[in-house]
N, C-alpha and C positions, 0 to 999 in steps of 0.2 A: 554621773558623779556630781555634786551638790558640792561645793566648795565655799566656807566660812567668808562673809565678806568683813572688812572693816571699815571705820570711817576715815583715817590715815593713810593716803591714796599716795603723797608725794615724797616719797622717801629718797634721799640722797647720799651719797656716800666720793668722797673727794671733790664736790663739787658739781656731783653726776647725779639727774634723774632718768630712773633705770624708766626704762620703756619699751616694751614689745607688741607686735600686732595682735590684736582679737584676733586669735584663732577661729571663733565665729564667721569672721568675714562679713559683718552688718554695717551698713553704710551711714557714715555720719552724716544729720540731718542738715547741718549746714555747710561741709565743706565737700559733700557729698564722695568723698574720700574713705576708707576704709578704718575703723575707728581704732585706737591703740590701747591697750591696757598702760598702766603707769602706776610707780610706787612698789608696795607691796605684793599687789594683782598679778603685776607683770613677773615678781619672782614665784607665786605662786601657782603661776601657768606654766611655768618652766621648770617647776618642781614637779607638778603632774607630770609635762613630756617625759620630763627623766623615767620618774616611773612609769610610764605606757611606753617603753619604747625597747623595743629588744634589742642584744646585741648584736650586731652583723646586720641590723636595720637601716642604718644611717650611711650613706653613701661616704666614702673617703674616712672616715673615725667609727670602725666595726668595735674599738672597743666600747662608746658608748653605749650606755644599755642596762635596764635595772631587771632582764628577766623573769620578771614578776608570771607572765603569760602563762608560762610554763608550769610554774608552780599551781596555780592554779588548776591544774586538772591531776594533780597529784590528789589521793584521799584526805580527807578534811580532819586535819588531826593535829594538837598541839605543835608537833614536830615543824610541820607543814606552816605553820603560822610565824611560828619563829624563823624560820627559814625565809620567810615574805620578809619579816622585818630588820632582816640583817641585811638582806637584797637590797631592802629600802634604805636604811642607815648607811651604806657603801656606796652607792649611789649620789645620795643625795652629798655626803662628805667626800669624794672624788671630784663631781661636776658641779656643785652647786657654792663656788666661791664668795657668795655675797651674804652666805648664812650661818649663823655657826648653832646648829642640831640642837633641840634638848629631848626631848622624847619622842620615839617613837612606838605605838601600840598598836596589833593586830590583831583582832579578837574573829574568832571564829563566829559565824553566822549559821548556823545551821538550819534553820528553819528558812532561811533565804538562799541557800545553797552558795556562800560568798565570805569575805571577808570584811568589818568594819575596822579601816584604818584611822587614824589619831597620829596625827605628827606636830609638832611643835617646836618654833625656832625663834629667834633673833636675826635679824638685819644685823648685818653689821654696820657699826658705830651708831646705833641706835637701842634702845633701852625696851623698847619696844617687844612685846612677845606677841608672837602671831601662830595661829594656829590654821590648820587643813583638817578636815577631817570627811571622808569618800567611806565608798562601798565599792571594793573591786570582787567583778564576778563575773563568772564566763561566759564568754560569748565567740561565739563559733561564725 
C-alpha cells in the first residue's frame, strides 16, 4: 500500500503532538532507537490499522475492526465496493477521533483483481486537508 505523504509533519491538537511508532521498526540513525512517525503520518498509520484490522482481531476490544478482509473475496461488483466504503466510513468515524471524514471512494480495479481506495480528511482544529489514497487486494 503506497500512502500519500505530506510536507506538514507536526500537527497538534490541545497542545498535543500526536506521535506513534514506525510500524516499520527501522532504527534511528542517531539515537539508534526505533524511529516514530509524528503529525499527520502517525494519524495516517492509524487509519490504515483501522482499516487492516478485523474484528475479534485485537485482544481485549473485539469490537474494533473495519472488516474490510472479508469483503474482499466477495465477487467484484459495485455492491461490493460500496460495502468496502461504508466499512471504511464506520470505522474510521467510530475509532479515529482526531479526524473529521470528508470523502471516501472505492473504485473497483478489475484488471488488478482489487480495490483503489481514496479517503480524505481534516485534523481536527486544523484547516488542513489531507489525503490516503491505497490499493487493497487479496492476499491469502
Amino acid at each position: 500500500m503506497a500512502i500519500s505523504q505530506s510536507v506538514q509533519d507536526n500537527v497538534t491538537y490541545q497542545g498535543r503532538t500526536f506521535s506513534d511508532l514506525d510500524l516499520n521498526f527501522l532504527q534511528h540513525p542517531a539515537t539508534k532507537d526505533i524511529r516514530k512517525k509524528v503529525g499527520e503520518n502517525s494519524i495516517k498509520q492509524s487509519i490504515r490499522n483501522l482499516i487492516m484490522t478485523n474484528p475479534l482481531e485485537k485482544p481485549f476490544q473485539p469490537e474494533i475492526g473495519c472488516g474490510v478482509y472479508n469483503l474482499l473475496f466477495e465477487p467484484m461488483m459495485p455492491i461490493t465496493a460500496l460495502e468496502i466504503r461504508e466499512s471504511i466510513t464506520d470505522v474510521i468515524n467510530s475509532y479515529e477521533p482526531r479526524v473529521s471524514l470528508g470523502t471516501v471512494q472505492v473504485t473497483e480495479n478489475s484488471s488488478m483483481d482489487g480495490y483503489d481506495v481514496y479517503i480524505s480528511f481534516s485534523i481536527i482544529n486544523s484547516e488542513q486537508l489531507v489525503a490516503i489514497d491505497f490499493f487493497l487486494e487479496r492476499m491469502r
